[in-house]
C-alpha positions in Angstrom: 60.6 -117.8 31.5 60.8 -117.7 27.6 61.0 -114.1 26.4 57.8 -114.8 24.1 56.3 -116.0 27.1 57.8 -112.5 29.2 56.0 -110.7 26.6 52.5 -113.0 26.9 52.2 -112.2 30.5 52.7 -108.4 29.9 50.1 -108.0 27.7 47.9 -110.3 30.0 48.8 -107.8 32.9 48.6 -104.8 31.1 45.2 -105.6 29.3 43.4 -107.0 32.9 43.9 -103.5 34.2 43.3 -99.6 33.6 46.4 -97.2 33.5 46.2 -94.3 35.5 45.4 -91.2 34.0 47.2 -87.8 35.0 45.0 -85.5 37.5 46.4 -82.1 38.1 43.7 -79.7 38.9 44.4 -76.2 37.7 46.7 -77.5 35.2 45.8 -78.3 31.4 47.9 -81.0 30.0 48.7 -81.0 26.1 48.2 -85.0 25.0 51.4 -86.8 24.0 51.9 -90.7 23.4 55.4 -92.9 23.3 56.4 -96.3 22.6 58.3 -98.6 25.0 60.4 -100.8 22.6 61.1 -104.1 23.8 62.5 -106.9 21.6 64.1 -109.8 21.7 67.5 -110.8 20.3 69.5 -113.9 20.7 66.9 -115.0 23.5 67.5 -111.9 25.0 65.0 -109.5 26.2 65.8 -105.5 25.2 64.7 -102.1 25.9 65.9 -99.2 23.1 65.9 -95.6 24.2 66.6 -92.7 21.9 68.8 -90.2 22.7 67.5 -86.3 21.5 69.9 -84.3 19.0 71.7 -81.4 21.6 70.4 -78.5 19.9 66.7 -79.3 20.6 64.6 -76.7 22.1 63.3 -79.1 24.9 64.3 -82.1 26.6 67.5 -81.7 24.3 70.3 -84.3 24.4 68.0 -86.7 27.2 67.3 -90.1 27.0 63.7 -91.0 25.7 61.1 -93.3 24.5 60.3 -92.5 20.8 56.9 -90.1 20.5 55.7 -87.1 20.9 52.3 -85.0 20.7 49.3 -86.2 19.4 48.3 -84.7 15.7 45.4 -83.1 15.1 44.9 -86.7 12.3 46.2 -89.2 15.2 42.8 -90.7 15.8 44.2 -92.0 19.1 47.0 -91.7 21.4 48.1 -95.0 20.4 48.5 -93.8 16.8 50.4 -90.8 17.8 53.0 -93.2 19.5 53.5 -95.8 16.4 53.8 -92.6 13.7 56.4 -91.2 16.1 57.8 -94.6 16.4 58.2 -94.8 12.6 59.2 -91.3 11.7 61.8 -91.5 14.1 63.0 -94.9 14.0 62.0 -96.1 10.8 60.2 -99.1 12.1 56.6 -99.7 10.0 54.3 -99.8 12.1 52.4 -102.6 11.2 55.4 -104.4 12.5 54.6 -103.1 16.2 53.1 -105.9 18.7 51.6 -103.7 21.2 51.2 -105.2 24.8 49.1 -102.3 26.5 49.3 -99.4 28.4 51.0 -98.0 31.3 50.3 -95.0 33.8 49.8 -91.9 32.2 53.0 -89.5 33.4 52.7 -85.7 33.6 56.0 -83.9 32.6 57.3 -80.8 33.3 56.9 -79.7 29.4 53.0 -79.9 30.7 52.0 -82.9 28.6 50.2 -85.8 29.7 52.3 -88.6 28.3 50.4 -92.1 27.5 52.9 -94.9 27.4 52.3 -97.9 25.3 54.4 -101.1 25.6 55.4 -102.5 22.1 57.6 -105.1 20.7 59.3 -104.2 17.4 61.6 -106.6 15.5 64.9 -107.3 16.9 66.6 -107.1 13.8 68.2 -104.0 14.6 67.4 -102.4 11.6 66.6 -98.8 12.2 66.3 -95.4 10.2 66.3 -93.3 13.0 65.8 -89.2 11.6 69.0 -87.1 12.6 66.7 -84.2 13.6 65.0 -86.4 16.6 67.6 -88.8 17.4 71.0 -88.1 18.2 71.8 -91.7 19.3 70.1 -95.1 19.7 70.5 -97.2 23.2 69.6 -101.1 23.4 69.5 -101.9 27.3 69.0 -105.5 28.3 66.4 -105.8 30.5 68.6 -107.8 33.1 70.7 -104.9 33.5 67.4 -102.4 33.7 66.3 -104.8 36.6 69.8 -104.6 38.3 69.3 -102.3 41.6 72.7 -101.2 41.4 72.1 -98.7 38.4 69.3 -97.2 40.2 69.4 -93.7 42.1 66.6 -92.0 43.6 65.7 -88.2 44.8 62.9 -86.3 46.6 62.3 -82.9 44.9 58.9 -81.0 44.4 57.3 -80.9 41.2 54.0 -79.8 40.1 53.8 -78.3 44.1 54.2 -81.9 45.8 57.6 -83.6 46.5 57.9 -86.8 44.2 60.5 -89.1 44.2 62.6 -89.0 41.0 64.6 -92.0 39.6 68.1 -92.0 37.6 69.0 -95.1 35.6 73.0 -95.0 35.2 73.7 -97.5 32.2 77.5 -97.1 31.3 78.1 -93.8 30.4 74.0 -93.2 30.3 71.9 -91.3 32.2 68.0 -92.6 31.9 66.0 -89.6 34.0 62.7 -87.6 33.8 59.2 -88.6 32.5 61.6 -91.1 30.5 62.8 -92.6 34.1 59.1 -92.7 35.8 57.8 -94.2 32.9 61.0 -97.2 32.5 60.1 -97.7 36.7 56.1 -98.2 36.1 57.2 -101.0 33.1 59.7 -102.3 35.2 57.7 -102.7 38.1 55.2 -104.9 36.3 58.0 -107.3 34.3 59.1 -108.0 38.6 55.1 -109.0 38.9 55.3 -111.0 36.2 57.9 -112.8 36.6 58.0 -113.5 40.6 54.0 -114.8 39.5 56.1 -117.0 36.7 58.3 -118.6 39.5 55.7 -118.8 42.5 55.3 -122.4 43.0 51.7 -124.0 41.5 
């Protein structure tokens, strides 16, 4: 499968279906939004992560999708996720392809988190703002897909055990909402592309 055609049958999947929202009774979630960057370079499909500066007051020196809360002016959560996108990043974004949405993830921060799956240009020209990114990783998605970087736990959060996932890239550690969010995109490129390669 082509990558442009990769990134056809995400937005067909994503768009056919509802993403989950975030249910927590008892608990009032603040709204947040990110972007999952994908992008294609020498026919090769990529995820970027961020990583946070160190001295952060939250979620400081973790891997993460560029966003953040949703303005009082985002008129959507989809807006909060391409101005965070672009103020840290640099990337216009009128130059964002978004594909859809994925599952809403609570976080321990208490924000409801609202993915949104976007291709940016794979020029590798960023901007990125030294006071929210500290770093910028570009995964291929082969190696995202690879089992072998994968590492799983069972721990209770929000007062029910949940399984927790740890991406191990090199030297980096992919964990948190950041983690449950990479596994819910990850899950639907496999659906996509086992569909690709089922015969007729």
């Amino acid at each position: 499968m082509s990558v442009e055609a990769l990134f056809q049958s995400l937005e067909s999947r994503l768009s056919a279906r509802p993403a989950r929202t975030v249910d927590l009774p008892g608990l009032v979630l603040r709204e947040a939004a990110v972007l999952v960057p994908v992008f294609e370079r020498d026919g090769v499909p990529h995820v970027l992560f961020t990583r946070r500066p160190a001295n952060l007051r939250t979620h400081a020196d973790q891997y993460s999708f560029p966003g953040g809360g949703r303005d009082a002016e985002d008129a959507t959560p989809l807006h909060t996720a391409l101005r965070e996108t672009e103020e840290e990043l640099g990337i216009d974004r009128r130059r964002v392809r978004v594909l859809g949405m994925l599952d809403e993830v609570p976080t321990i921060s208490q924000y409801r988190v609202r993915p949104f799956v976007g291709v940016i240009p794979g020029d590798g020209q960023y901007a990125p703002s030294p006071e929210e990114v500290a770093f910028i990783l570009e995964v291929p998605l082969a190696s995202l897909l690879d089992p072998a970087i994968l590492r799983t736990e069972r721990k209770e959060v929000f007062g029910s055990e949940r399984e927790l996932y740890f991406y191990t890239y090199g030297t980096h550690v992919i964990w948190g909402a950041t983690a449950r969010i990479l596994r819910d995109f990850l899950n639907h490129v496999t659906q996509v592309s086992e569909r690709a390669r089922a015969p007729g």
